[in-house]
VOPAKOL-377492 format. One record per residue: x, y, z of N, C-alpha, C in turn. Coordinates in Angstrom, 3 decimals. Example, Ala and Ser with C-alpha at 12.3 -4.5 7.8 and 13.67 -1.06 7.14 Angstrom:
REM VOPAKOL-377492
> 13.190	-5.690	7.800	12.300	-4.500	7.800	13.200	-3.300	7.800
> 12.850	-2.250	7.080	13.670	-1.060	7.140	12.900	0.030	7.870
REM end
This chain:
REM VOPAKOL-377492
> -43.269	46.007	-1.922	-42.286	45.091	-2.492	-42.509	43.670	-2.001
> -42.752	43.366	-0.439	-43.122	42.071	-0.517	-44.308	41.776	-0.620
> -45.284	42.386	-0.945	-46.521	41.837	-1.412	-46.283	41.295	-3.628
> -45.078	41.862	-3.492	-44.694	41.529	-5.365	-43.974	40.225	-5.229
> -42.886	40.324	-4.475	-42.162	39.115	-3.717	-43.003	37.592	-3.664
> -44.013	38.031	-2.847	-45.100	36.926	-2.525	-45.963	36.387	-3.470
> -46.206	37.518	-4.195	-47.201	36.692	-5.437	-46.900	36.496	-6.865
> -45.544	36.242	-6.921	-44.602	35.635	-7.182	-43.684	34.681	-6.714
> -43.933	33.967	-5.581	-43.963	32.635	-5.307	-42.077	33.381	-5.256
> -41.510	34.458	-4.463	-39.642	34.750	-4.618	-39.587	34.124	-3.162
> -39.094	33.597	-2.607	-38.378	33.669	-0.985	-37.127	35.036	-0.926
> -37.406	35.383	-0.149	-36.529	36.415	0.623	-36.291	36.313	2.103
> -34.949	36.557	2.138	-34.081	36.615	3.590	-34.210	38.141	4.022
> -34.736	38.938	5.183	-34.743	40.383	5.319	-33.686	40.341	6.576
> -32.340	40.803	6.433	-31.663	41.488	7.305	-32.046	43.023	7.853
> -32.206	42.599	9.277	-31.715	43.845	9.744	-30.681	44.719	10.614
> -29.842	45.436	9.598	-28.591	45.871	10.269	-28.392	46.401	11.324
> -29.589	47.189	11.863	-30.077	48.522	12.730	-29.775	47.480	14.090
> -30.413	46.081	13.803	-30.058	44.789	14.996	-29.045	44.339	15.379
> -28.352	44.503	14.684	-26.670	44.096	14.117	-26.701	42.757	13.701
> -27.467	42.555	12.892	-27.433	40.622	12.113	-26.307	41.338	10.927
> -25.467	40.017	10.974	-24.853	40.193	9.683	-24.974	39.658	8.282
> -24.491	40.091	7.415	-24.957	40.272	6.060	-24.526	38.823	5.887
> -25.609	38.071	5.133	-24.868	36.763	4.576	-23.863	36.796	3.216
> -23.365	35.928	2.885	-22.728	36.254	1.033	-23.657	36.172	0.191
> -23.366	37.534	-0.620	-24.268	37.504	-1.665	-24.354	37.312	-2.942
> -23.032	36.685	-2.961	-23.122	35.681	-4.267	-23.864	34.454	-4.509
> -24.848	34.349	-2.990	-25.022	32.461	-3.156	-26.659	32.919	-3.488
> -26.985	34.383	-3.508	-28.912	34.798	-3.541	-28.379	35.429	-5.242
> -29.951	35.767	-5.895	-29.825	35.508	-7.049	-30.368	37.219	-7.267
> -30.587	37.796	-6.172	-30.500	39.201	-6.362	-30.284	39.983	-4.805
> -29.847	41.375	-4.884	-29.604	42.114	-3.383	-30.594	43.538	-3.654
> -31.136	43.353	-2.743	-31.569	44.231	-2.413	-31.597	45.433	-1.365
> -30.963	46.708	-1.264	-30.701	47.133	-0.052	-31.747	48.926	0.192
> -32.010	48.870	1.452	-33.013	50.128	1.618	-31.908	51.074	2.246
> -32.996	51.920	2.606	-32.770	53.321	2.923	-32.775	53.217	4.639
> -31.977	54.002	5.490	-31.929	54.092	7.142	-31.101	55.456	7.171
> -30.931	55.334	8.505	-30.429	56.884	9.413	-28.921	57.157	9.166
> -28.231	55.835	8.785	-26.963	55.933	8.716	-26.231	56.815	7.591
> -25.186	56.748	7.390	-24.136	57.488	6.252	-23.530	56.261	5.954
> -23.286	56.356	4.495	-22.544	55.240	3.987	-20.964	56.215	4.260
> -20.675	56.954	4.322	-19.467	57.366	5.344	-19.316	57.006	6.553
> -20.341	56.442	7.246	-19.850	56.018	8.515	-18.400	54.828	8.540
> -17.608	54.588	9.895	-16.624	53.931	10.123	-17.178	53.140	10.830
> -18.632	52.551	11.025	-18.655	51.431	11.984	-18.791	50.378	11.277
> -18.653	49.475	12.541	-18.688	47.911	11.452	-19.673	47.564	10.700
> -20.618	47.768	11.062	-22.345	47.594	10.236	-21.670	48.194	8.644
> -21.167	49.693	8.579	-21.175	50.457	7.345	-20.155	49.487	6.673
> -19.067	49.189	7.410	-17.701	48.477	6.837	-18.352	47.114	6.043
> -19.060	46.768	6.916	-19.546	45.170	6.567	-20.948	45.794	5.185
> -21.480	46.112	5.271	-22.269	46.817	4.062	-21.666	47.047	3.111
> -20.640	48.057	3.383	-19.508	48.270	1.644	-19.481	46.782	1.066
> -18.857	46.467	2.279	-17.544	45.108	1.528	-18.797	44.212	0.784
> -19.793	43.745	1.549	-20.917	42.677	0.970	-21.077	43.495	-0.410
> -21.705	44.470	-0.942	-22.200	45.127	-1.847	-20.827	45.273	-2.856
> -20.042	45.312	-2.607	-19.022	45.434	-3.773	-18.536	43.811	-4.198
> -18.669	43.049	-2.843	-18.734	41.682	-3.451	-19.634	41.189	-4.339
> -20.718	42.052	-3.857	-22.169	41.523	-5.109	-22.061	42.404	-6.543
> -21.831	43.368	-6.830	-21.691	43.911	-8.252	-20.362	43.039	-8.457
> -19.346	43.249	-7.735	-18.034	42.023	-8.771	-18.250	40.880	-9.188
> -19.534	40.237	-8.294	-20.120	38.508	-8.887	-21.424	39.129	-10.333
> -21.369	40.047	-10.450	-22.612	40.204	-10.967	-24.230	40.196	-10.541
> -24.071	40.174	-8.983	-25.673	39.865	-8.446	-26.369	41.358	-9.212
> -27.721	40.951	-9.764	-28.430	42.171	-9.561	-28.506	42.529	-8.461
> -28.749	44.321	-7.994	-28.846	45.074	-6.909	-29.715	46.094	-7.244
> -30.316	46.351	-6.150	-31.394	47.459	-6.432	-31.045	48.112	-5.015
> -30.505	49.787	-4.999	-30.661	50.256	-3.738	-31.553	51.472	-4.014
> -32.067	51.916	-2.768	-32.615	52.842	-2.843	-32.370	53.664	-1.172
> -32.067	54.723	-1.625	-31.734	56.052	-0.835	-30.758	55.649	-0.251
> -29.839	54.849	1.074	-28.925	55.071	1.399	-28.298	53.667	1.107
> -28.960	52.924	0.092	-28.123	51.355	-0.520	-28.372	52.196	-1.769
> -28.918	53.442	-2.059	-27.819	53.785	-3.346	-26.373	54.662	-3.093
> -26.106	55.018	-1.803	-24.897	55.855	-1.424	-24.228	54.890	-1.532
> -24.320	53.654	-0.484	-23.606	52.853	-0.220	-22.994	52.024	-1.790
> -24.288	51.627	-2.540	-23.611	51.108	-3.972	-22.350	52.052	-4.494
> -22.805	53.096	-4.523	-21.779	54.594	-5.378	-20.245	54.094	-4.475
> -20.225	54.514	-3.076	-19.108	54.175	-2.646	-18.272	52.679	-2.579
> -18.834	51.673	-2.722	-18.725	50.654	-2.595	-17.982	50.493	-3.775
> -18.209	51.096	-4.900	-17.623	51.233	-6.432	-16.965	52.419	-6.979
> -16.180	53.163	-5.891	-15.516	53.949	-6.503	-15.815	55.556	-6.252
> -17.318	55.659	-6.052	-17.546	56.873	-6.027	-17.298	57.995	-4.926
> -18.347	58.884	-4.692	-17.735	59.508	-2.934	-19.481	59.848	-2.744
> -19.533	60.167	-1.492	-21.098	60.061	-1.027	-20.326	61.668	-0.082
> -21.274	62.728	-0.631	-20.903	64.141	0.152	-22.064	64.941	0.337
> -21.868	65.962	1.363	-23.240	67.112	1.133	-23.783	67.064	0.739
> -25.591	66.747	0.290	-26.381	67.252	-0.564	-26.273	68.586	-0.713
> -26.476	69.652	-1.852	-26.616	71.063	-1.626	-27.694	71.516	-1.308
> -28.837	70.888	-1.030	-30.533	70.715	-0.761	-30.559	69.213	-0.261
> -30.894	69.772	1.225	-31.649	68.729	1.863	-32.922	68.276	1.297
> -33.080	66.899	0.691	-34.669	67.369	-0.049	-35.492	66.864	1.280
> -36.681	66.555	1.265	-37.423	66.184	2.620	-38.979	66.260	1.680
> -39.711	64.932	2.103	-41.236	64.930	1.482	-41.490	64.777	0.425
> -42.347	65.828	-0.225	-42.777	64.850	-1.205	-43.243	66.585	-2.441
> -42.462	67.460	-1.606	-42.120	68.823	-2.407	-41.180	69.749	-1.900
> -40.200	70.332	-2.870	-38.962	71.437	-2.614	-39.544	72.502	-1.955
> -38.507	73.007	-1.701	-38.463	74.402	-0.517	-39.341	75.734	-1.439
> -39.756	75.394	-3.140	-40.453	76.255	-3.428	-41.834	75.731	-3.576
> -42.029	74.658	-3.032	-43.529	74.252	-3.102	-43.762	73.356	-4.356
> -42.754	72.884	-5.311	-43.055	72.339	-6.412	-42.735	70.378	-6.186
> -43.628	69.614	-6.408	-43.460	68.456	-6.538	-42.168	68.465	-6.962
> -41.357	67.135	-5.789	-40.122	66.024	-6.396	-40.727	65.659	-7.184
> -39.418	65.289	-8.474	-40.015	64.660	-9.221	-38.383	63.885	-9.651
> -38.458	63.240	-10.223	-37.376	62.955	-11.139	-37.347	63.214	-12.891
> -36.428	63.053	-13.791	-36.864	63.267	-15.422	-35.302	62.580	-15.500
> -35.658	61.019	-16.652	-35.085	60.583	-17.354	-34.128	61.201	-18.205
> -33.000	60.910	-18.278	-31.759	61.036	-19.005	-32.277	59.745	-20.651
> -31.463	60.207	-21.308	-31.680	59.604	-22.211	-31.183	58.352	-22.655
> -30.499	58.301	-22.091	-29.988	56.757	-21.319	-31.353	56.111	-20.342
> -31.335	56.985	-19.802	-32.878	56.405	-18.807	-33.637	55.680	-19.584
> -34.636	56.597	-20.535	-35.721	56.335	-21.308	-35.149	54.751	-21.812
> -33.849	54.893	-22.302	-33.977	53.521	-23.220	-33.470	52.676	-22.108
> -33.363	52.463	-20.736	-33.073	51.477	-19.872	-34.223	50.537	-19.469
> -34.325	49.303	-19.768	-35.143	47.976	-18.636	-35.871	48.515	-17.812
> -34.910	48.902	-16.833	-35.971	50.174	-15.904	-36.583	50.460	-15.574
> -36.760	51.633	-16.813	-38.108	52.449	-16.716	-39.148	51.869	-17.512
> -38.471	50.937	-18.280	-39.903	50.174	-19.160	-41.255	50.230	-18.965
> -42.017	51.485	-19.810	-43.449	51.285	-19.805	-43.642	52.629	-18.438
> -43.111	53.146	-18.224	-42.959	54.709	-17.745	-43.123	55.493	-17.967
> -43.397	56.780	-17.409	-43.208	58.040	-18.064	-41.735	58.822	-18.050
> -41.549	60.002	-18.635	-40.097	60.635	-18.348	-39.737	61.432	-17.389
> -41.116	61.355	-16.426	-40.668	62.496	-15.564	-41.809	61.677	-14.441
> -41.212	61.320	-13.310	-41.754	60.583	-12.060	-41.613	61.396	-10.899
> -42.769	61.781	-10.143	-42.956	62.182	-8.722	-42.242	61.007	-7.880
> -41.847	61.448	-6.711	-40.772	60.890	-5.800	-40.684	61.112	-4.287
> -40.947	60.631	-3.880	-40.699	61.124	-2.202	-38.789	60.712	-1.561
> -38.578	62.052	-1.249	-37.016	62.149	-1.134	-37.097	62.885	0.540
> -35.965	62.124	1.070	-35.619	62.180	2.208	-34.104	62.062	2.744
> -33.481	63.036	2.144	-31.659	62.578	2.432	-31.076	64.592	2.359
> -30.038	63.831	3.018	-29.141	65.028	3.411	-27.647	64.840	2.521
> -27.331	63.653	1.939	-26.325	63.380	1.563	-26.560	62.909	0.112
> -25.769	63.470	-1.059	-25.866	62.371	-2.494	-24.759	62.140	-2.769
> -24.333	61.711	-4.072	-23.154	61.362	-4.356	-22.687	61.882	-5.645
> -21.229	61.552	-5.984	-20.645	61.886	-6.938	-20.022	60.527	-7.496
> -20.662	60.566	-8.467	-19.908	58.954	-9.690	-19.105	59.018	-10.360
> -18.587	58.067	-10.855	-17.312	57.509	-11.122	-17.882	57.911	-12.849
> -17.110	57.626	-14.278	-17.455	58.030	-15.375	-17.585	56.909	-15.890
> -17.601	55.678	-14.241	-18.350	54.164	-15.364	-19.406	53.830	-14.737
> -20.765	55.013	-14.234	-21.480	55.279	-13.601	-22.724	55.660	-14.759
> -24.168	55.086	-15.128	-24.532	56.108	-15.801	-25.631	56.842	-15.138
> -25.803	58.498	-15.747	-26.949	58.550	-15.103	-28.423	58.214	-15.577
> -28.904	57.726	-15.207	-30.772	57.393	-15.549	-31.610	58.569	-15.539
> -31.802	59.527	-14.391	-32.593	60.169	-13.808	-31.979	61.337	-13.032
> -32.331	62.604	-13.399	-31.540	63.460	-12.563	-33.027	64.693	-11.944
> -32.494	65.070	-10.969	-33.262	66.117	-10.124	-33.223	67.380	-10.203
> -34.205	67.987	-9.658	-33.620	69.930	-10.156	-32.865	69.631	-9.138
> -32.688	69.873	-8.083	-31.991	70.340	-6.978	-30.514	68.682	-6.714
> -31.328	68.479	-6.537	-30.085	67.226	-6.418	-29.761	66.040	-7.481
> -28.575	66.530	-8.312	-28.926	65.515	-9.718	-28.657	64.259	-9.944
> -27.867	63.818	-9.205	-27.660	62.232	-9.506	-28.802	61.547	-8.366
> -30.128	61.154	-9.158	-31.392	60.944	-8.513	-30.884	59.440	-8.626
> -31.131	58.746	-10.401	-30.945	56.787	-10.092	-29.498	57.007	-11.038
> -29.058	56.065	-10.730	-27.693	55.507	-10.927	-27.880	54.608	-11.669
> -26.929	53.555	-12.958	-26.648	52.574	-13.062	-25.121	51.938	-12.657
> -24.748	50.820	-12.060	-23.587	50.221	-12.653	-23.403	49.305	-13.512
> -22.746	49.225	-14.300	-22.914	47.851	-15.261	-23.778	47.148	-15.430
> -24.348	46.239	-15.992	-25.499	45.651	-16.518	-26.771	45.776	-15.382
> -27.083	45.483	-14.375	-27.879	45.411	-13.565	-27.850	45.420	-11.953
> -27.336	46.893	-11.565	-26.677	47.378	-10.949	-27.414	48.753	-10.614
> -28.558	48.928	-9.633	-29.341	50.477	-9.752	-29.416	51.284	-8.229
> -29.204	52.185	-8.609	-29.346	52.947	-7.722	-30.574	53.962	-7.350
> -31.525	54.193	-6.522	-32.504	55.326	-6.350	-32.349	55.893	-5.123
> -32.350	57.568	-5.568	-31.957	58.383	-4.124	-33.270	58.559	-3.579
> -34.663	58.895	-4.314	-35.548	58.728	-3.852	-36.273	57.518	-2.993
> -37.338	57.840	-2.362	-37.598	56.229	-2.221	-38.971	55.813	-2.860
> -38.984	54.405	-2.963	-40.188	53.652	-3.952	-41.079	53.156	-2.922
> -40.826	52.972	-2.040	-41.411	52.053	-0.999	-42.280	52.438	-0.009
> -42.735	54.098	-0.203	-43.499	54.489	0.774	-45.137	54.091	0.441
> -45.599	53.797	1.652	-47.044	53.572	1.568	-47.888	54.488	3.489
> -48.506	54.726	2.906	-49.718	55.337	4.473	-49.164	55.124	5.211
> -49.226	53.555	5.813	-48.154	53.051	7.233	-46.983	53.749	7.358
> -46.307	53.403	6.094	-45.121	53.977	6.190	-44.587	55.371	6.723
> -45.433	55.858	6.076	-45.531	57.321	6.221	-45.750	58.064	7.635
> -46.820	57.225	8.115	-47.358	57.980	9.262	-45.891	57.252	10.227
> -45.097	56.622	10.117	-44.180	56.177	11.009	-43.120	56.699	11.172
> -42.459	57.269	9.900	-42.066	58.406	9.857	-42.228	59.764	10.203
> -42.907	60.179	10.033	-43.710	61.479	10.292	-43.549	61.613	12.112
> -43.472	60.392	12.658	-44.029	60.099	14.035	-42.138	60.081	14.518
> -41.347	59.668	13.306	-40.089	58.898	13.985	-38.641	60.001	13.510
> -39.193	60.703	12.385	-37.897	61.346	11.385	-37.971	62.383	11.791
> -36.861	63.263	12.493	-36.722	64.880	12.584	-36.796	65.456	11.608
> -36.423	65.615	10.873	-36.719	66.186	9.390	-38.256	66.243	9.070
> -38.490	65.246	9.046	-40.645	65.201	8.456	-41.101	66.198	9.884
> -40.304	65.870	10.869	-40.838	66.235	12.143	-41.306	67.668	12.034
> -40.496	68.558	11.108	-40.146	69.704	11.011	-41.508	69.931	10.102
> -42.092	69.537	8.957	-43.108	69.418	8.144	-44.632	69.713	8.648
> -45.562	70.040	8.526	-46.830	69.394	9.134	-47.372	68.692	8.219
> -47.644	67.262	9.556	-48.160	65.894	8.969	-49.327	66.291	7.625
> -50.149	66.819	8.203	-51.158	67.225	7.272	-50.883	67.355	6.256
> -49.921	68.286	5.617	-49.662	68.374	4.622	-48.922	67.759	3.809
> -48.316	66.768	4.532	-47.357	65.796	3.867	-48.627	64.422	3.644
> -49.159	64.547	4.341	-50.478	63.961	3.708	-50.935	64.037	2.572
> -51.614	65.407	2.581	-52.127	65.978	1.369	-51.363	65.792	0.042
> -50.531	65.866	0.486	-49.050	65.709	-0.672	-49.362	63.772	-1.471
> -49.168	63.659	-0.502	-49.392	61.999	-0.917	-50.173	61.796	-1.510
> -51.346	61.880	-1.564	-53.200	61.747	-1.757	-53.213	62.115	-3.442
> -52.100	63.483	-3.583	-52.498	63.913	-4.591	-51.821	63.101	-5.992
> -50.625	62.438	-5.888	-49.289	61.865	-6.324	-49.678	60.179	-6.163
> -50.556	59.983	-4.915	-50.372	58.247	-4.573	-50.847	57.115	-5.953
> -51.675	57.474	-6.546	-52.375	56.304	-7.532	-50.962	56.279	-8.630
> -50.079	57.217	-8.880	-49.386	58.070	-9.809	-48.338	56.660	-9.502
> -48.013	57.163	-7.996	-46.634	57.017	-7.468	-46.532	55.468	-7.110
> -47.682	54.765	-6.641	-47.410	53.386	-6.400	-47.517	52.469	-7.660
> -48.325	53.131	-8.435	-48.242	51.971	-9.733	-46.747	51.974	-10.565
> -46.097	53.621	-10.500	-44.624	53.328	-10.915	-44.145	52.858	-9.874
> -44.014	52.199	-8.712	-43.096	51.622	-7.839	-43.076	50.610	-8.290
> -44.405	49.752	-8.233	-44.677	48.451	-8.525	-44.180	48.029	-9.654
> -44.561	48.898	-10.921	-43.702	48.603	-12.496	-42.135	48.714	-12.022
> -41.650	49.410	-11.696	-40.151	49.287	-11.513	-39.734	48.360	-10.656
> -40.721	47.782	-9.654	-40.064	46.757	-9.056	-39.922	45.511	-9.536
> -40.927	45.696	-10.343	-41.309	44.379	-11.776	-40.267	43.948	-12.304
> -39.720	45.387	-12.791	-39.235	45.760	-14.313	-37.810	45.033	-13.672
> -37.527	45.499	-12.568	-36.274	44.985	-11.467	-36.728	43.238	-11.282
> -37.276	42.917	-11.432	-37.026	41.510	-11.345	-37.332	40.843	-12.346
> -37.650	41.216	-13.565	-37.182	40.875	-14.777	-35.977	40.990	-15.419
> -35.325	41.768	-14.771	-33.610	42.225	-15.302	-32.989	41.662	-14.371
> -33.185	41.064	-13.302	-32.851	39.891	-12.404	-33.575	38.334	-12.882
> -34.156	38.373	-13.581	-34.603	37.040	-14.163	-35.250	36.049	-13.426
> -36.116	37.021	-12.322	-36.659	36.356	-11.317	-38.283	35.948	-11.770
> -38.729	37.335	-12.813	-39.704	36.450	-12.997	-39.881	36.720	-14.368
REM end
């Protein structure tokens, strides 16, 4: 994402909450962007409190938002929804029967900005214990076998992804090294997993991150 950022001439501010910097207003940036961490958008600490409140200030101004994995819990609750149990922990980059994550477009999906220039059914690397339940002014884009509310919309430009887009090698191996869950996995094979999915999986990141800053009017 910031190698798309950059050669595109965007400036970006990167908070990090995990530090405790606080969130600036995000009505005065011209899009929000929020990732994925260890936390629960159920948590009661101030970091989570101060996260809601910024993020519901930004869909009420209209900022575009793009979250992914736990800035899409946080969007859902922030607007109404509830963030509970997953019934499947997903973890990696395949289910407990050995079959590639994947996601598959709703039909709403297909015809969303979005996915523009996509296929209907996207491999995914998923890592959460928790999803959510939406509101009925929620749509869905993308749903999962095991866990179905995968991307979210709210109102015009407003997205949610439970999966994440953003993994690359580095990434990976840092995880693998840092997440109890992957911990549980062998690296190897979460390797292998990657290798087979990666040419697949980064060129749809990159188009959707595109596609996301064209529906932000950034470029």
């Amino acid at each position: 994402m910031g190698e798309i950022l950059y050669n595109n001439k965007i400036e970006a501010e990167i908070i990090d909450l995990e530090n405790g910097e606080e969130i600036p207003d995000p009505t005065k940036s011209e899009a929000l962007i929020v990732m994925g961490g260890p936390a629960s958008a159920n948590d009661i600490t101030k970091t989570m409190k101060q996260e809601i409140v910024r993020i519901e200030q930004a869909i009420k101004a209209g900022v575009p938002y793009l979250g992914v994995c736990l800035g899409m819990q946080a969007l859902v609750k922030a607007c109404g929804g509830k963030v509970i149990r997953s019934p499947v922990k997903e973890v990696g980059w395949k289910d407990l029967q050995g079959n590639k994550n994947s996601v598959k477009l709703t039909e709403q999906g297909k015809n969303d900005p979005i996915f523009s220039g996509l296929e209907t059914t996207l491999p995914i690397f998923q890592l959460h214990g928790e999803t959510v339940e939406t509101t009925d002014s929620m749509q869905l884009l993308a749903a999962g076998k095991h866990c179905t509310n995968q991307v979210i919309k709210i109102g015009n430009n407003a997205y949610g992804f439970q999966g994440h887009l953003e993994m690359t090698t580095v990434l990976l191996d840092t995880w693998l090294a840092e997440d109890d869950d992957l911990k549980r996995l062998s690296p190897e094979e979460v390797k292998r997993d990657y290798a087979t999915v990666r040419n697949e999986y980064e060129s749809n990141s990159k188009m959707l991150f595109n596609n996301f800053l064209k529906i932000a009017r950034l470029i």
